[in-house]
C-alpha positions in Angstrom: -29.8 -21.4 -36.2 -31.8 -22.0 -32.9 -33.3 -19.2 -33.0 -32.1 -17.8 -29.3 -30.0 -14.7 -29.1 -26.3 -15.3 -28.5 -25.0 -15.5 -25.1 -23.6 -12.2 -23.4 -19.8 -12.5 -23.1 -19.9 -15.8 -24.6 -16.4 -14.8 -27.1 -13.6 -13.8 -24.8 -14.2 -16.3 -21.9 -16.6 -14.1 -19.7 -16.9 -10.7 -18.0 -13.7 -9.8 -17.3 -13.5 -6.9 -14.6 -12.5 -3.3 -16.1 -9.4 -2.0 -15.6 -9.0 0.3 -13.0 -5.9 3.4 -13.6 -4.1 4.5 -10.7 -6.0 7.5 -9.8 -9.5 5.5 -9.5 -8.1 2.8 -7.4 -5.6 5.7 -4.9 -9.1 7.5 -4.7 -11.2 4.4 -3.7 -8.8 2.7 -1.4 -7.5 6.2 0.7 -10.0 8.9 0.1 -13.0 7.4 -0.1 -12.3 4.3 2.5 -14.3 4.6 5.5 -11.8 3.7 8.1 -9.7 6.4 6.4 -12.5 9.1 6.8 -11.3 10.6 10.0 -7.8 10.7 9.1 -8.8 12.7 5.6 -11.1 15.3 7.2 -8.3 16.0 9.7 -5.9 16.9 7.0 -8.6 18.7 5.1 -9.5 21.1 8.0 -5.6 21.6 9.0 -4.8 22.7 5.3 -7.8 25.2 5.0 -6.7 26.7 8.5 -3.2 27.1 7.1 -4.5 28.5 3.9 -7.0 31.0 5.6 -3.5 31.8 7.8 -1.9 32.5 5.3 -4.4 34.7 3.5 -5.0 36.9 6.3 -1.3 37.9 7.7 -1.4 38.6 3.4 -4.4 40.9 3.4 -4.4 41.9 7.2 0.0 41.6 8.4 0.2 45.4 8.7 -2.7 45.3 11.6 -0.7 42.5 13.6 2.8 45.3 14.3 2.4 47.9 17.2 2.0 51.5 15.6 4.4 53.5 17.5 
């Protein structure tokens, strides 16, 4: 015995890099991306307009025929 703490990673041939699941590695690579930034709000503010569309011809569709 030296004496000297054993190495970090020195069983298993190194520091391997963690594996990644599908989810982490769609979400780094097209949400997160920068260059992808633009492209991700755009669909973000065209799907809450649709949604808030949708919601008020639910709530408010009576108000939009004539009343004759």
């Amino acid at each position: 015995m030296s004496g000297r703490p054993a190495q970090r990673n020195y069983i298993g041939g190194g520091a391997e890099a963690p594996a990644t699941n599908f989810f982490s590695a769609f979400w780094k690579t097209q949400v997160t991306a920068p260059d992808k930034i633009e492209g991700n709000i755009a669909i973000a503010v065209s799907s809450a307009l649709f949604a808030g569309a949708i919601i008020f011809t639910r709530n408010f569709g009576d108000l939009l025929l004539p009343a004759f």
